[in-house]
C-alpha positions as CSV (number, residue, x, y, z in Angstrom):
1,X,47.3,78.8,61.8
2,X,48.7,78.1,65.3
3,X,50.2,81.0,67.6
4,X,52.0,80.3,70.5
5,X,50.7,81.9,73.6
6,X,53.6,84.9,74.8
7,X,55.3,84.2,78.0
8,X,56.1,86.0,80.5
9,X,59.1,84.9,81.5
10,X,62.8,86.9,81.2
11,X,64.9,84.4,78.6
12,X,67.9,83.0,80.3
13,X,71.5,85.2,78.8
14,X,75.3,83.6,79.5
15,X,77.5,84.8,82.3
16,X,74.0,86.6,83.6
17,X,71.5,83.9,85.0
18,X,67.6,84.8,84.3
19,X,67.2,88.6,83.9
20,X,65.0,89.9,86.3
21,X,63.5,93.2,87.6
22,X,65.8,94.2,90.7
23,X,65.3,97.7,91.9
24,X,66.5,97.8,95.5
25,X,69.7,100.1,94.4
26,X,67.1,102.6,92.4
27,X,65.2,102.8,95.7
28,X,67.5,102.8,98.5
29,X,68.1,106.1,100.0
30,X,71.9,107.6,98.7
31,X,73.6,109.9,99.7
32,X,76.4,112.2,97.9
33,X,79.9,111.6,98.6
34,X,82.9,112.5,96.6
35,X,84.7,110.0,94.9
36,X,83.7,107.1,97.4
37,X,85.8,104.0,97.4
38,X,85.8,101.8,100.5
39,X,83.5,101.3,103.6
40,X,83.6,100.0,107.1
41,X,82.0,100.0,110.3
42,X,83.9,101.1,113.7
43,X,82.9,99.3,116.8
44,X,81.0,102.1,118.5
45,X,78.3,101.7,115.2
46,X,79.6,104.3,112.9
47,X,79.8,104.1,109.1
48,X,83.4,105.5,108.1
49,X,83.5,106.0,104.0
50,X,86.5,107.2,102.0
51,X,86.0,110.4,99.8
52,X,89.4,111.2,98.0
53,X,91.9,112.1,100.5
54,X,89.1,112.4,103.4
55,X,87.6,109.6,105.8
56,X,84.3,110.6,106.5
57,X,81.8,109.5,109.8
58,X,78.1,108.5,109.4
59,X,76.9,108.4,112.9
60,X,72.6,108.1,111.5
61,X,71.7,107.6,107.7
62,X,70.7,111.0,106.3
63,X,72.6,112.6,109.0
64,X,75.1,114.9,108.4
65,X,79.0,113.4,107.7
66,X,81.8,114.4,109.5
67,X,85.5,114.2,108.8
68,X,86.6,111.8,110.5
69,X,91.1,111.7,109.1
70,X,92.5,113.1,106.5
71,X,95.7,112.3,104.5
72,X,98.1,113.0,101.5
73,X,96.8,110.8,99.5
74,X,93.6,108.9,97.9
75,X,92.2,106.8,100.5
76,X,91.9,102.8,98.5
77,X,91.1,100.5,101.5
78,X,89.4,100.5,104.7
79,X,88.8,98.1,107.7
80,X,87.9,97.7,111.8
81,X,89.2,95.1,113.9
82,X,87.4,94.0,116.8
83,X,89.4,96.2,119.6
84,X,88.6,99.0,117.7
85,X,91.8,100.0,115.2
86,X,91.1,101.3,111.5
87,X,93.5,100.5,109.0
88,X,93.6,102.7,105.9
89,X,95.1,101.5,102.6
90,X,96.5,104.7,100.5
91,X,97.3,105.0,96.9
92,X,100.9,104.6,96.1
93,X,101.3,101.4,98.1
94,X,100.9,103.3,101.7
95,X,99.2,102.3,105.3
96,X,98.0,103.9,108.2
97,X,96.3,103.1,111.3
98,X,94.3,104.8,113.7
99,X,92.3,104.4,116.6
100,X,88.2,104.8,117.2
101,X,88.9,108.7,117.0
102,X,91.0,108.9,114.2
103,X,94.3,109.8,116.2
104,X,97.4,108.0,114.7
105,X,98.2,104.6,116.5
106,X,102.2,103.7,116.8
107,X,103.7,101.7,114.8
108,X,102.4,99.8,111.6
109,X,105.3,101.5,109.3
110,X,104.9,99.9,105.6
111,X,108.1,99.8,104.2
112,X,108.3,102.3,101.4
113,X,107.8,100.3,98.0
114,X,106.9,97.0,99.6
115,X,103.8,97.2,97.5
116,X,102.2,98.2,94.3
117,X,98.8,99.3,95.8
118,X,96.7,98.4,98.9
119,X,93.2,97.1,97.3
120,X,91.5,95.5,100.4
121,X,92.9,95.0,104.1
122,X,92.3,92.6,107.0
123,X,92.8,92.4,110.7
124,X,94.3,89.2,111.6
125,X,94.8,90.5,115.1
126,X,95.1,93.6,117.0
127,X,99.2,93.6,115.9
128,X,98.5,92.0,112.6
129,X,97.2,93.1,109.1
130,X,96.6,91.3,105.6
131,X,97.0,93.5,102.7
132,X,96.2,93.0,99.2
133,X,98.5,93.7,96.9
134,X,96.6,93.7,93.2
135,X,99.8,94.1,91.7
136,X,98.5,97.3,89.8
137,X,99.5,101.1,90.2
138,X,96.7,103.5,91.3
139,X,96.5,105.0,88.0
140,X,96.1,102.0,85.8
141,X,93.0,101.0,84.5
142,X,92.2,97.6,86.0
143,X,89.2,96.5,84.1
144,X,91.3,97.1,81.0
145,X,94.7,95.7,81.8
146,X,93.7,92.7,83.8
147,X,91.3,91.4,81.8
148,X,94.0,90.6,79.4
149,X,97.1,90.0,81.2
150,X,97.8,86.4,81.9
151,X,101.0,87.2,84.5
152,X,99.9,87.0,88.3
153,X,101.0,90.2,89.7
154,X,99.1,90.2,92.7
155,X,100.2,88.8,96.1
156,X,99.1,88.8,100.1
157,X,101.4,90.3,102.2
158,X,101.1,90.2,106.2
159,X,102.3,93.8,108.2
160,X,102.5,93.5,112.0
161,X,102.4,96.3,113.7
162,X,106.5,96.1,114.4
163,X,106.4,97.0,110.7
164,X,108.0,93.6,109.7
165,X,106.3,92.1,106.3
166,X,106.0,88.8,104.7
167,X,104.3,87.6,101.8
168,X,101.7,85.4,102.6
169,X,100.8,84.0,99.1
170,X,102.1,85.6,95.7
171,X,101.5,85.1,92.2
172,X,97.9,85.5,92.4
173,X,95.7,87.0,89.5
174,X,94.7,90.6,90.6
175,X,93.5,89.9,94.0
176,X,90.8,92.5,94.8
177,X,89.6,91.5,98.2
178,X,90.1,89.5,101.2
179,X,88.0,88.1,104.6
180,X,88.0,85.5,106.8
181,X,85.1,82.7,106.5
182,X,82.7,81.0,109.5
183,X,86.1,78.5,110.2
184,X,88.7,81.8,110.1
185,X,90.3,81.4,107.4
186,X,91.2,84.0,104.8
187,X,88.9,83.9,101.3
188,X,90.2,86.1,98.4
189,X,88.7,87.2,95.6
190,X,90.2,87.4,92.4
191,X,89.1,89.9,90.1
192,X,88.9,88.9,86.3
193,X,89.0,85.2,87.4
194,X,86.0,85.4,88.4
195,X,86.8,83.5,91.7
196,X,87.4,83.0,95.2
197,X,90.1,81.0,96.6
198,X,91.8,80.1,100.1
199,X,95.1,80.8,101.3
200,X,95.8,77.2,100.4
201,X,95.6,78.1,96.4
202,X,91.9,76.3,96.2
203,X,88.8,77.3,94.7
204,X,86.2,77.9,96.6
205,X,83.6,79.2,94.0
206,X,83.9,80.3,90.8
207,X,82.1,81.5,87.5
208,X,80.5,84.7,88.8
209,X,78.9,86.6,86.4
210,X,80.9,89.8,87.3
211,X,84.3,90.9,87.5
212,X,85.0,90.8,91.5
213,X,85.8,93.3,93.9
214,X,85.6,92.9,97.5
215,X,84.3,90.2,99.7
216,X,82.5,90.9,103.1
217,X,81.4,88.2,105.5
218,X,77.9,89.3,107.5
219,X,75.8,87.1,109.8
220,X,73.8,85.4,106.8
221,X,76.4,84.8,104.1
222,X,78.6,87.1,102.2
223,X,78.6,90.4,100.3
224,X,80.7,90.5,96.9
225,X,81.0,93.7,95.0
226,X,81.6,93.2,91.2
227,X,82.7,96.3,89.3
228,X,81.4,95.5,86.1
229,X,79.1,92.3,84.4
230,X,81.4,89.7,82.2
231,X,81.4,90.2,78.9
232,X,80.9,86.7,77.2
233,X,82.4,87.5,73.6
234,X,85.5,88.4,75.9
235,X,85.6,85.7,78.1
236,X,85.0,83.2,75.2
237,X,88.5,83.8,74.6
238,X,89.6,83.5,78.2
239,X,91.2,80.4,79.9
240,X,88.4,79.5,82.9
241,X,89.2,79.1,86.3
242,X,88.6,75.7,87.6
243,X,85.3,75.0,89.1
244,X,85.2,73.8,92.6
245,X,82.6,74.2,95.4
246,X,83.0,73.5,99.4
């Protein structure tokens, strides 16, 4: 009788890559905020976090927060731009901007139902944002509409701070998040594609194993956030993005 020696080694599962042990989220140190949904880092070095309608400050980890802005309505996006302005995306399709304090900043006035929902926003300039428009309403359930719906909803649409728009690219399928790469240009994720694309329509990457969220360029490379694994007995059924790499 012949018995194969048992291996070590984590078997290999589609979508998912080789399973491995990856605890660095069960150890890092947390802390409790309610209802968190976007980050970003002002230029003075502080960590600004939405919680519902709040904008909290992190001035040390473990530290206590403080409130940084509040507003009427769930806080969705957030971002910095280089002089110092915070833009903050609101449910119902809303913007606001402020300044290293949190005191309003003139100007920047979204035109009431220009947009479905602010998912992700970008500094272009000091006078210009990009906003993601996913094209869903703030109380639909993305991860179970999306995953099925075949019409691109989504769009980019450029604010300056004079408060005229224009969409930059449309027709895109749920767009969830948006930076620039090492050259400048814009990247956008899309979120049950699965891929990331430029502003010119091509594909940069594609086939994650995760249903994509927001993209976030550092000094090494990028950081993705997924919002859930790919399911492959749904995807099976799903047209694929075209693969391309650059």
């Amino acid at each position: 009788m012949f018995f194969r020696p048992r291996r070590q080694q984590p078997p290999a599962m589609t979508l998912e890559g080789i399973l491995g042990p990856n605890s660095r989220l069960d150890e890092a140190a947390g802390m409790s905020v309610e209802t968190p949904d976007a980050l970003c880092i002002v230029a003075d070095g502080r960590l600004l976090a939405s919680s519902g309608r709040q904008v909290i400050a992190l001035t040390l980890w473990g530290g206590p927060p403080e409130v940084w802005a509040s507003f009427d309505a769930p806080v969705t996006a957030l971002c910095c731009s280089p002089g110092g302005l915070v833009a903050i995306g609101m449910a119902g399709g809303r913007v606001a901007v402020r300044d290293t304090s949190g005191r309003p900043v003139d100007g920047w006035a979204l035109p009431s139902g220009s947009v479905i929902s602010v998912v992700d926003i970008a500094f272009l300039s000091e006078d210009e944002l990009m906003l993601v428009d996913g094209g869903y309403g703030a109380d639909d359930n993305i991860l179970a509409l999306a995953t099925w719906d075949d019409t691109p909803r989504g769009r980019l649409v450029a604010l300056r701070r004079s408060g005229t728009i224009q969409t930059a690219a449309g027709d895109l399928n749920c767009p969830m998040g948006v930076c620039h790469d090492a050259g400048g240009d814009l990247l956008v994720s899309l979120f049950e594609r699965a891929g990331i694309i430029d502003m010119s329509g091509q594909v940069r990457q594609s086939g994650y194993p995760g249903y994509l969220g927001r993209l976030r360029r550092t000094a090494t490379g990028y950081i993705m956030a997924c919002l859930s694994r790919r399911d492959p007995l749904i995807e099976s059924s799903r047209p694929s993005m075209p693969s391309s790499r650059r």
